[in-house]
N, C-alpha and C positions, 0 to 999 in steps of 0.2 A: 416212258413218255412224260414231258413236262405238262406241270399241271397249265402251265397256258396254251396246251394243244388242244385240251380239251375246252368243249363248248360250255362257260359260266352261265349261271343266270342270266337273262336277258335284262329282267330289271334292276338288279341289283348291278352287275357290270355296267349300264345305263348311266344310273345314277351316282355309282362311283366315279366313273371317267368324265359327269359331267360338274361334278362334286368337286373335283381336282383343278381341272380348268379352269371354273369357276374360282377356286382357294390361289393359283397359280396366277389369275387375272390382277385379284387384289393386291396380292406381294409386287409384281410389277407396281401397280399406281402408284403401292404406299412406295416404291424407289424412284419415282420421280417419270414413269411413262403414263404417255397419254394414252387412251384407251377407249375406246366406243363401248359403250352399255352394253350394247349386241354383241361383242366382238367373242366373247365366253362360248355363246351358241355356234356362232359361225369357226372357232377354232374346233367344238365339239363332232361340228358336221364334218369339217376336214377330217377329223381324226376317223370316222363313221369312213368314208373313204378311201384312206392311207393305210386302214387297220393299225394295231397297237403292237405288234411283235416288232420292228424294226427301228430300231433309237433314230436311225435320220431320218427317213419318214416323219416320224413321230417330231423332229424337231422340227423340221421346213415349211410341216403344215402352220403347227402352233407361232411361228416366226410369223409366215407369210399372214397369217389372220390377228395375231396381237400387235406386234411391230408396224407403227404405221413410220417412223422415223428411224432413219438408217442407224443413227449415232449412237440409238437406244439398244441396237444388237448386243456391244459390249454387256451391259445390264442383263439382257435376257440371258444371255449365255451362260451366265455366271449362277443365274439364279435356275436353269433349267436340270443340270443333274438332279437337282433336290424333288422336283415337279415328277422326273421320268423316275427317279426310285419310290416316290410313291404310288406314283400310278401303278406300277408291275406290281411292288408288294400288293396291293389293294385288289389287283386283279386273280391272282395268286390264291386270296384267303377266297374269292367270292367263287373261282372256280373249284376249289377243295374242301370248302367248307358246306356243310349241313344244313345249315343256318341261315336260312336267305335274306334273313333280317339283318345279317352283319353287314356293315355297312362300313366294312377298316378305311380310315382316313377319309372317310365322306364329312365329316364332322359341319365342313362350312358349308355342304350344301343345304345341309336339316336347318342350318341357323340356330345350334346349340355348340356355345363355345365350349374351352373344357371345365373351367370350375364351374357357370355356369349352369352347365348339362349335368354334371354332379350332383349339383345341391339342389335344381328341380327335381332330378332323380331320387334322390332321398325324402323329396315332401310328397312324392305321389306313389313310394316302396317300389319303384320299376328301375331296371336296369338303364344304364344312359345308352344314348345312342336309338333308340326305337320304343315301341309296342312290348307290353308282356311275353309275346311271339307264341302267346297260347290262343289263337282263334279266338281273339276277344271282339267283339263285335264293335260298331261304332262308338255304343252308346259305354263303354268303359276304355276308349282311346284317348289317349289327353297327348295334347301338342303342348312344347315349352318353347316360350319365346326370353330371349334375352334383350332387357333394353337398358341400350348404354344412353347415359346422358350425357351433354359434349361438357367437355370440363371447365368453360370458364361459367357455364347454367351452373356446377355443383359448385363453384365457389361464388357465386351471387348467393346460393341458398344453402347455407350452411350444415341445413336438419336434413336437408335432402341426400339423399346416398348415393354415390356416382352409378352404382347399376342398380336395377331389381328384376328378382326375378318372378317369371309369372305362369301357373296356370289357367291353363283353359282346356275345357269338356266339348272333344268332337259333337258329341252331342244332346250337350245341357240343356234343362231346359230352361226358356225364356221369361224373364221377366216385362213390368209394365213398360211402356215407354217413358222415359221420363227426360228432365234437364235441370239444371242445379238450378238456383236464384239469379245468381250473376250473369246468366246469358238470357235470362229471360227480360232484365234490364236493358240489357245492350243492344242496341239498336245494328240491325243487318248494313252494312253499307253497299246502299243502295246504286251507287256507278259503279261499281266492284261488279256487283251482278250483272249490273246493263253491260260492259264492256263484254264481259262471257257471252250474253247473249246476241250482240251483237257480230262477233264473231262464228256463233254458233251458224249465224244467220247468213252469211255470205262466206261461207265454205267452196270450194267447187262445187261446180252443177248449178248455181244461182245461175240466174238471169243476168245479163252484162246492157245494160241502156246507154247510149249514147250520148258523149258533153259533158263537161262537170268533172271528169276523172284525171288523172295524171297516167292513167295506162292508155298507150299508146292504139288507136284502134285500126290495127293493118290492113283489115278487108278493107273497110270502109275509102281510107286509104289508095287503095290500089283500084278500087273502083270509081273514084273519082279521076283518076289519072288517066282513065280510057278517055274521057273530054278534053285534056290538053296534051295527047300525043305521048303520053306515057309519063309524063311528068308531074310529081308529086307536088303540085304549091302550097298546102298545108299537112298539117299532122292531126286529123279529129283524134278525138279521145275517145273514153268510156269508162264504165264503172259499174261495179256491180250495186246491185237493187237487193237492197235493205228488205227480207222480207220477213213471215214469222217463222220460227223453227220450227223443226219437227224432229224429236228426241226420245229415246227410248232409254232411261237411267236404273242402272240397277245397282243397289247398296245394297254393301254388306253390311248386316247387323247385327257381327258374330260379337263375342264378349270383347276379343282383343281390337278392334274398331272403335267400339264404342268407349274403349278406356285410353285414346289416344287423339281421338277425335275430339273436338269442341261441340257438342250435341244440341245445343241450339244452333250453333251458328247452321249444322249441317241442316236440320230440320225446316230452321228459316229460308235457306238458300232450294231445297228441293219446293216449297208453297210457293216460293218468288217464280220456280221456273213453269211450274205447273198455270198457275194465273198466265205470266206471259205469253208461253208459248203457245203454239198450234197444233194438238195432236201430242203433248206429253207426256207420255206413260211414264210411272213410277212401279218400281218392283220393289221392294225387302226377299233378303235372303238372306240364308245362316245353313241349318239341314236342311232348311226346305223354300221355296216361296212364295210369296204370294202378290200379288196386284196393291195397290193401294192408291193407286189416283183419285180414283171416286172419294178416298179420305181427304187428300189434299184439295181438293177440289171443293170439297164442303166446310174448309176451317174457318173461313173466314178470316183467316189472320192469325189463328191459332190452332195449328198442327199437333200440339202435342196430347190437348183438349180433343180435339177429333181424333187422334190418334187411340186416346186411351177408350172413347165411346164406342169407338168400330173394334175394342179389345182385340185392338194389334200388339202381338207381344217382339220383345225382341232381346238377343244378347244372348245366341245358344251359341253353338258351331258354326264350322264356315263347309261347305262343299260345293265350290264355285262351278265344278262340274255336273253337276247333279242340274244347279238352278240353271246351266246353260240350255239342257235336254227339257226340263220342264218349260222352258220360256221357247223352246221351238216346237214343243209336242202342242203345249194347252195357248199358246199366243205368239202362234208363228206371224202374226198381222201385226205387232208390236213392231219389229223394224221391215223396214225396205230399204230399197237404194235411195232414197230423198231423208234417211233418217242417220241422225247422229248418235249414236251410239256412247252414254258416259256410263262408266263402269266404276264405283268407289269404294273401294278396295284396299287393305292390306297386303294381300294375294301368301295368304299364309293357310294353304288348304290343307283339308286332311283326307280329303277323298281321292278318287282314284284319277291318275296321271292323264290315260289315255281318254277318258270323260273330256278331262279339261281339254284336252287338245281338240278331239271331235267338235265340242263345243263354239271353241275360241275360232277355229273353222268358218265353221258356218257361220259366226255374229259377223267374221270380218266379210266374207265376201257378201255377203247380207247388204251390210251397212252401208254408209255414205261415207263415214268412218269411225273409229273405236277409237276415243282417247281415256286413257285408264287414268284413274285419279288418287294416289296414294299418301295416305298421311304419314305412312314413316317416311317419304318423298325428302319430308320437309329437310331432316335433318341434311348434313352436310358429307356423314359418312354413309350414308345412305347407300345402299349396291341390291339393285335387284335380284341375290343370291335364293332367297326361299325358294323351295319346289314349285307353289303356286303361278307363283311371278316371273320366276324361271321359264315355266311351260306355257305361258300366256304370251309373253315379250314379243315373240315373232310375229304374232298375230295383230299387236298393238301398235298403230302411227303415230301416237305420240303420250309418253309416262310423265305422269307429272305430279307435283306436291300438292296435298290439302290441309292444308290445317288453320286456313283463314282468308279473309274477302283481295289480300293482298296477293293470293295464290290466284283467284282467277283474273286477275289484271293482266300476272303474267301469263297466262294460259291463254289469255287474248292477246297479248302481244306478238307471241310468236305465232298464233293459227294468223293472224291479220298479217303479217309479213311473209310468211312462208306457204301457208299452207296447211292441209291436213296431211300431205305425204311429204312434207319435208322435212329438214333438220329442225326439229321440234321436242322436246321434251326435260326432262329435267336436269339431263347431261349438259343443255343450254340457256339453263339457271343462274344467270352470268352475276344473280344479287350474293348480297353476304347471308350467309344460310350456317355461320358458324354458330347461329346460339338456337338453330332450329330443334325441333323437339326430336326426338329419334322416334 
């Protein structure tokens, strides 16, 4: 009997076949195909359908779900041998192998390149590719992240190294809050914000008033037309009404956030939204988390001051699932359907899968909507490949970059034109994003 008759690990075959897709996606882009962000999952689910023993199956699906232009088949074609010999070998090893942590040819979905993965591997004495795989608890798992810088950044700055690499402690512990000198200088820009909030604030579900607007207003419309025999003589308007928000925002305050993030600007931007709004809950999370509005709420204009007096600590691990089940166990009143939901995030987790999902669940059908805000966003090679962001994606209306007041202009651009369920997110980042931070 071949070893693919037998039934493999559930999460590790999971993860591999969604690992490959995923690696399979980017090779397309980087050949010149256009690609939907989502399109990874949505070839994965095919695949969850088609099953994986049969080569055409397995191509017609991944066609019909990455190929949105005909002329690009040529391209896929060429490049999919390579895609289906790895997917079998990989499935292969996970159904005969002992090892459940192996993970053959998963490599792009962990987000640990090869040299990369190596040389974390050797500063933390663990094998690459995963975990010790000896039952080591949270608190001795460490995630490596690889971060490239876009190359004409490493030739502006000479001293600087095109990549570095980094650990981080699942579950370290946290230090003070803090923020360097130079953003405590620099003043927040202040329409940057308003335009977010403004957006935030005539989402669907607002209230539509009459006059004034350039949207057409049809009942009104057609109920006038009852007085002149069915005949429409004008076109009233309408427009939505400006009101306050109502937001529920939860940051990550894992170490790898906070070393990519601009940590004033974020600080100053969560005090601006909590003053404003109406009903603004703020959460921090890392392994665990906690509430802290009643902090920003009392800074007076300085969050980091009140931050350190209420000995809020931050900068351990990330378990984005974990703080989903707490923020519905201990403050299920936090969102409702009139709540906007901002998640700020690298989505680089290290807890467990199905959490996150459970989680990300409930926040969407909860919310009003869930727009996730990621600072590796910014950069330009950007691919929501990590586990975290991977398993969150479907859940989320619209992904977008943070790494400064210029990211929520756009973040209000496309909510004020589209929508929160529309064509929204960073895939529609239509600025120059080549010298963005990774």
């Amino acid at each position: 009997m071949s070893p693919l008759d037998e039934t493999p690990d559930f999460v590790a075959a999971r993860d591999h076949v969604l690992g490959e897709v995923v690696s399979f996606a980017r090779t397309l882009r980087r050949n010149g195909l256009s690609i939907p962000a989502n399109a990874a999952l949505s070839a994965t689910e095919a695949l969850c359908a088609v099953g994986l023993r049969d080569r055409d199956s397995v191509y017609a699906a991944t066609h019909a779900t990455l190929v949105t232009d005909a002329r690009d088949s040529e391209t896929f074609e060429a490049h999919f041998p390579e895609f289906w010999y790895r997917l079998r070998t990989g499935l292969e090893a996970t159904a005969t192998s002992d090892d459940v942590g192996d993970r053959s040819g998963s490599g792009a979905f962990y987000g640990a390149a090869d040299a990369g993965d190596e040389s974390a591997a050797a500063s933390t004495g663990e094998a690459p590719g995963g975990g010790g795989g000896d039952g080591a608890d949270d608190e001795t798992v460490t995630e490596r992240r690889l971060v490239d810088h876009d190359a004409d950044t490493a030739e502006a700055d000479g001293d600087r190294e095109r990549s570095r690499a980094s650990t981080y402690s699942a579950g370290g512990a946290g230090t003070d809050v803090d923020e360097d000198e130079e953003a405590r200088r620099r003043p927040l820009d202040a329409d940057a914000v308003r335009q977010f909030e403004r957006a935030l604030a005539t989402l669907s579900g607002r209230r539509w008033t009459g006059g004034g607007g350039r949207q057409v207003d049809a009942r009104r419309a057609l109920r006038s037309s009852v007085g002149t025999g069915g005949t429409v003589v004008s076109l009233p308007t309408r427009e939505r009404t400006p009101t306050a928000f109502r937001t529920c925002v939860l940051v990550d305050v894992s170490r790898s956030v906070l070393d990519t993030v601009d940590r004033g600007f974020l600080l100053q931007f969560l005090d601006t939204l909590v003053a404003d709004g109406r009903g603004v809950r703020v959460f921090f999370f890392d392994t665990d988390v906690r509430e802290v509005t009643d902090v920003f709420t009392a800074s007076r204009g300085n969050p980091v001051a009140a931050l350190e007096d209420a000995e809020v600590a931050w900068g351990g691990g990330t378990r984005i699932g974990h703080a989903l089940t707490e923020l519905r166990t201990r403050w299920p009143d936090a969102v409702d359907r009139r709540t906007v939901t901002l998640v700020l995030s690298d989505g680089l987790d290290v807890g467990d899968v199905a959490d996150l999902e459970r989680g990300m669940t409930w926040l969407s059908r909860r919310s009003r909507a869930v727009l996730w805000l990621n600072p590796l966003a910014a950069s330009a090679k950007y691919e929501p490949t990590c586990r975290g962001m991977a398993a969150s994606l479907p859940y989320v209306d619209g992904l977008f970059a943070l790494a400064g007041p210029e990211d929520l202009s756009e973040v209000a651009r496309q909510v004020n034109r589209h929508g929160p369920h529309g064509p929204i997110g960073y895939e529609h980042d239509f600025r120059d994003r080549a010298l963005g931070s990774s």
